[in-house]
N, C-alpha and C positions, 0 to 999 in steps of 0.2 A: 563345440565339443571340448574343445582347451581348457575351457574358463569353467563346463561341467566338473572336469576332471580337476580342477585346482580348486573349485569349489568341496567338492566332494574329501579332495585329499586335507585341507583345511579342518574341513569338521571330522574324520576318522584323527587326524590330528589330537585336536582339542577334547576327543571323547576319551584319548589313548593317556593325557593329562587331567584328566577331570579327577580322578582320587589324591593327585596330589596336588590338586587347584588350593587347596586352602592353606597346606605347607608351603606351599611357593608365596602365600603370602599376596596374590595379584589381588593390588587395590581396585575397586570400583570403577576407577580412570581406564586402568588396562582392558576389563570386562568390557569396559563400552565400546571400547577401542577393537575389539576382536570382532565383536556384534555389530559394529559399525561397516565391518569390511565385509563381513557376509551380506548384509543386506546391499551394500556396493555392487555385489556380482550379483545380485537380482536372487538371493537365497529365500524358498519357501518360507513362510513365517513361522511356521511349523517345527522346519528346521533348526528356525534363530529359537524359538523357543525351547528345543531341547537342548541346545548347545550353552544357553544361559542357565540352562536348570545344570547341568553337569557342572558349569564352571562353578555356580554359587550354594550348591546340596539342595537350591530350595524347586519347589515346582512352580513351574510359569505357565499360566494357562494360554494353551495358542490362541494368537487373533485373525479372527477371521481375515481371510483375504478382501484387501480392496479394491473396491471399486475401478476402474480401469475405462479410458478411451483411447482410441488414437487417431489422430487426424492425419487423412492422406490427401484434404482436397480442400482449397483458400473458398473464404465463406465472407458473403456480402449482404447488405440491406435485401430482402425479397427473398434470401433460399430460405429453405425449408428441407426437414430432414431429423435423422437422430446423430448429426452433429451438432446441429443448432440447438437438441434440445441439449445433447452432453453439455456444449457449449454454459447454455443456464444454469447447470447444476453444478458447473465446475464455479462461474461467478459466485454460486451462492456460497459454495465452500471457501472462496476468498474471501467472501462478506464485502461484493464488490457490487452496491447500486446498480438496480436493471436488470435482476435475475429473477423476476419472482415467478411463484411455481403457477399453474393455472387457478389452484385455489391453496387457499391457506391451509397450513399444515399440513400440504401433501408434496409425494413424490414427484409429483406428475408434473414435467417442465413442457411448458411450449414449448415446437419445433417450429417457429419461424421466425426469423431473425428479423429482424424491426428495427425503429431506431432507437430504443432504448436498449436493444441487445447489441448495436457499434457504441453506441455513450459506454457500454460496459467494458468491450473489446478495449476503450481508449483507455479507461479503467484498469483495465490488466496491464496494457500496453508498457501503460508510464510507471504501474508500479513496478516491471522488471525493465524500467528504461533500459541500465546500463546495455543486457542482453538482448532484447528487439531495438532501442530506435535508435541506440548513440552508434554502433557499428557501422549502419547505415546513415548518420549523417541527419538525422529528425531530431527535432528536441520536444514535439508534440504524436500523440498517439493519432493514429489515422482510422480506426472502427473500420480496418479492414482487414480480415484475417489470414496475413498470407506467409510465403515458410518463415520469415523469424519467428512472426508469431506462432503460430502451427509449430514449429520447433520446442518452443519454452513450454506449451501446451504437454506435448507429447513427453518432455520430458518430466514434468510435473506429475503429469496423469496417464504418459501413454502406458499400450499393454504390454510392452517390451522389454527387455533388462533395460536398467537404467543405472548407467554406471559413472557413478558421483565424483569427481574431478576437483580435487583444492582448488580454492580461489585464487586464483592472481595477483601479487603484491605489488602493486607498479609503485614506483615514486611518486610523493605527492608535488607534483609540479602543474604551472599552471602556463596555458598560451593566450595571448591576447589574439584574437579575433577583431579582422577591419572593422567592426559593427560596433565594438567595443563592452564585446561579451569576452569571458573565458572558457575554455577547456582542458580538462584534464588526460593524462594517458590514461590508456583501457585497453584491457588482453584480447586476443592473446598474447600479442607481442609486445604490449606496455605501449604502443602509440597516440600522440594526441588523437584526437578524436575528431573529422571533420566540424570546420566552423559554419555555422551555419550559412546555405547559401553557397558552400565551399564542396566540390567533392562530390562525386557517385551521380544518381540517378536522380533531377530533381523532380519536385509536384508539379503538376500541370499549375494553370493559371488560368482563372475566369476572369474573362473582358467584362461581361456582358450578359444582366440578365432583365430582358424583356417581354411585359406582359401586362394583363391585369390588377388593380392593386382594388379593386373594387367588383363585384358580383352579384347578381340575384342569383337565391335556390333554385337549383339544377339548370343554372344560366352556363352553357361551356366557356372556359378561359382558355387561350392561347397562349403560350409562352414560349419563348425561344433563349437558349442560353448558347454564349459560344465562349469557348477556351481554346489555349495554346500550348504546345508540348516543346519546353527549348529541345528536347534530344529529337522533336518531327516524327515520334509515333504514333499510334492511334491513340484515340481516349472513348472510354463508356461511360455512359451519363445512365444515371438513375437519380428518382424524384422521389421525395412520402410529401404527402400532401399536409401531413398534419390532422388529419381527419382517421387515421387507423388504415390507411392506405397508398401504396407505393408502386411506382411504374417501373421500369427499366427498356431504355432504348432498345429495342432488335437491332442488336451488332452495335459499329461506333457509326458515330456521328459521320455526316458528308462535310470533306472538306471546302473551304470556302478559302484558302490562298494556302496556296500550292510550296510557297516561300518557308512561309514559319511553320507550314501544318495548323495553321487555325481552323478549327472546325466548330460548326456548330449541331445543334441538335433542339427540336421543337416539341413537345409535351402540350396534349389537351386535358382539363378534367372541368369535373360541375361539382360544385358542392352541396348537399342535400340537407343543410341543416341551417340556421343565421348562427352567426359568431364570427371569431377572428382566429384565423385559421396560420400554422409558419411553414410553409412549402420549403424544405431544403433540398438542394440539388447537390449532388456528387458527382465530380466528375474523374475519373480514375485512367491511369496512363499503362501503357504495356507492363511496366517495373511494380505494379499493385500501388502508386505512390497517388494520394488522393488530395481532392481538394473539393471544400462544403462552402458553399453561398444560401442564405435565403431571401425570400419575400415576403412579407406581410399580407394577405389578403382579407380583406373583410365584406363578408357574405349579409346580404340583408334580403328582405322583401321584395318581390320584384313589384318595379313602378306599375301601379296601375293606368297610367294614361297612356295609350297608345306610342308607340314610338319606331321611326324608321332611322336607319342610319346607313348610309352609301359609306362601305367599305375598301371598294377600290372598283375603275381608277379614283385615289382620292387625291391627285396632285404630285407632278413630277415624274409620272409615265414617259414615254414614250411609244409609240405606236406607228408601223409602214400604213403610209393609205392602201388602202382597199386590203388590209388587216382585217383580223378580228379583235374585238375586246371582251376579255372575259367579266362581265359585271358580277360584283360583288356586293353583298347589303346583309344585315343582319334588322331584324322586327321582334318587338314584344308580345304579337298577338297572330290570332290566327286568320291571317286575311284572304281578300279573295286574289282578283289582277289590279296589278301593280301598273302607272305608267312609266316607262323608262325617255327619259327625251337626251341628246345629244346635241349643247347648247354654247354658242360661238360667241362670245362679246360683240361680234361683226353683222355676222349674221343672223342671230337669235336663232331660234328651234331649228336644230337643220334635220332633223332623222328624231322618230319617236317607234317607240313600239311596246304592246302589252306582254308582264311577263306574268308569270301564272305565282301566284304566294301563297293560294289555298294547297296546295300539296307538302306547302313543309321548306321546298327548297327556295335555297337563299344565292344560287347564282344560276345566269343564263348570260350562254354567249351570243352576243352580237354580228350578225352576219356580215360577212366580207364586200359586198357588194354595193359598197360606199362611192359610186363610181363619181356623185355629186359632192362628195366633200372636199375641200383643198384645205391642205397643208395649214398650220396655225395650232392656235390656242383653246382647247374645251373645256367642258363641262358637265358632265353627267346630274343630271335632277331625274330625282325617285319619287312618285307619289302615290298617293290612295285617295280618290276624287271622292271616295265615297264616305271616307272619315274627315271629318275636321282638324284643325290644326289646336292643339292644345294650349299655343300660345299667341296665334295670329287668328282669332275671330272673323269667321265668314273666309278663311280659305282653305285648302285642303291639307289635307297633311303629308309632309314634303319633306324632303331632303335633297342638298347636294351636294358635291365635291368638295372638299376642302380647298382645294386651289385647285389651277388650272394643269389639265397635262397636254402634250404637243402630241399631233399628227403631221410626220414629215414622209419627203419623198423617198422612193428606195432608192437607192444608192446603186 
């Protein structure tokens, strides 16, 4: 209501001067200078329009009001929405790569945030570095949109008064950084700027990302990535596959040491097309501070000549006697029963049994009642007596273990 009334007393002001605006002689400079502070406290355009026409005799025709958003809520790979699409159309009006509308020469922006819409974000990010990423200690944009960003957003575009603040003149001084980068001070208080590495909330860290680097069409990949959070908060993982589609973990990741907060987190997909494909993974910390690994995958034709392959146990298990073991195997075709055999260096075949592969499924557990087996070194062999072996003529088609796993006593 203050800033109404000083606004309002402002232009009764400048209307109560407007007959002797051209006897006073105000240059151009000044003019601007008046119309600059009104539009400062958020003055109708309308308003600035009339208050220009009094001060210079001439008429100014009002400009329409613009366009306006405002963001209340941090936006990631996979939302969707009419922030994501404001989001596009505000890129476009930066003329910032990665905005484009659904179709050419129109209004109409997708609302779902992609990866070409964080490439964009990064986009924005770095061109108002000083203001989103040096404060906080970044020297790279992160395509994740959270309150700095949303901040600079809102005050560029939001719906709100927007009330314009001189720039900060810091000293041009510079610091040496251990790394053997510099830094400059930056407002508000004219302070160096964390070095990098130095300071505030840092990115998580990916160890590890393992999987597939090879596929047949609509063949599923497993992958598992695991990262660390030096501050020991959670982290959310999300994936684009590179193909026009993108997952996001339910919730964060299961920790897997208790020490650092190392967690990891596992993604499945199939790809429906041959080509080469860039899976990127994000992994993002409590503070929105993120970090991008990818992989290469290249999708081809699936092998036409049959194929088994024992999954697990594949070697370095461990197992109590008179346990279960959950067998694992993946096949290229649709088969009927399988022979499962449980095979000793010692004692050759000691336990076999039929599993069923005409139905699709690719594990069955093993029953407990191993009361003849002792302790030592195995071997699981997979076969199909009924097909051939593709590369061993006249025998069946087979698979084993990769190495051997132990069955020990309980304890």
């Amino acid at each position: 209501m203050h800033m109404k009334k000083l606004i309002f007393g402002v232009v009764i002001s400048l209307f109560a001067i407007a007959p002797v605006a051209s006897a006073a002689g105000l240059t151009q400079q000044q003019i601007d200078a008046i119309l600059g502070l009104l539009r400062s406290f958020g003055a109708d355009t309308t308003v600035v329009a009339n208050v220009e026409s009094a001060l210079t005799g001439k008429t100014v025709p009002a400009v329409p009001a613009a366009w306006c958003h405002t963001f209340n809520t941090n936006l990631r790979i996979g939302d969707q929405g009419g922030d994501t699409e404001a989001l596009h159309k505000i890129f476009n009006l930066e003329n910032i790569i990665g905005a484009n509308p659904i179709h050419p020469d129109s209004d109409n922006f997708r609302d779902t945030f992609g990866e070409d819409t964080a490439s964009a974000v990064v986009g924005f990010q770095e061109k108002y570095k000083s203001e989103i990423l040096t404060p906080v200690g970044l020297a790279h944009g992160t395509g994740y949109v959270g309150p700095a960003t949303r901040k600079k957003l809102n005050q560029l575009y939001g719906c709100g008064i927007k009330v314009v603040t001189p720039p900060i003149a810091c000293t041009q001084e510079a610091k040496l950084c251990p790394d053997g980068s510099y830094v400059s001070r930056t407002g508000p208080k004219c302070e160096f700027a964390a070095c990098p590495g130095q300071g505030g909330n840092q990115p998580p860290v990916i160890g590890e990302i393992s999987g597939p680097t090879g596929l047949g069409v609509g063949e599923t990949g497993t992958w598992t990535i695991k990262a660390s959070d030096s501050e020991k908060g959670n982290l959310a993982y999300d994936v684009c596959w590179g193909d026009n589609s993108c997952g996001m973990l339910g919730g964060f990741g299961q920790a897997y040491d208790g020490r650092t907060r190392a967690q990891s987190a596992t993604f499945q997909h199939a790809y429906q097309s041959v080509g080469t494909y860039t899976a990127t993974f994000t992994v993002t910390d409590d503070s929105a501070q993120t970090v991008r690994s990818s992989i290469t995958v290249k999708v081809g034709q699936q092998n036409s000549l049959p194929s088994i392959k024992v999954l697990s146990p594949n070697g370095g298990e461990q197992y109590i006697q008179n346990s279960s073991i959950n067998l694992v195997w993946s096949q290229n075709y649709y088969g009927e029963y399988l022979d499962a055999m449980l095979y000793s260096p010692v004692s050759g075949n000691v336990y076999s049994i039929k599993v069923n592969g005409s139905d699709g499924k690719n594990s069955f557990l093993l029953p407990s009642n191993w009361t003849n087996i002792l302790p030592g070194q195995y071997k699981i062999t997979l076969c199909d007596n009924s097909k051939d072996s593709p590369t061993v003529p006249g025998k069946p088609l087979c698979d084993s273990s990769d190495a051997s796993f132990s069955i020990v006593v309980a304890q």
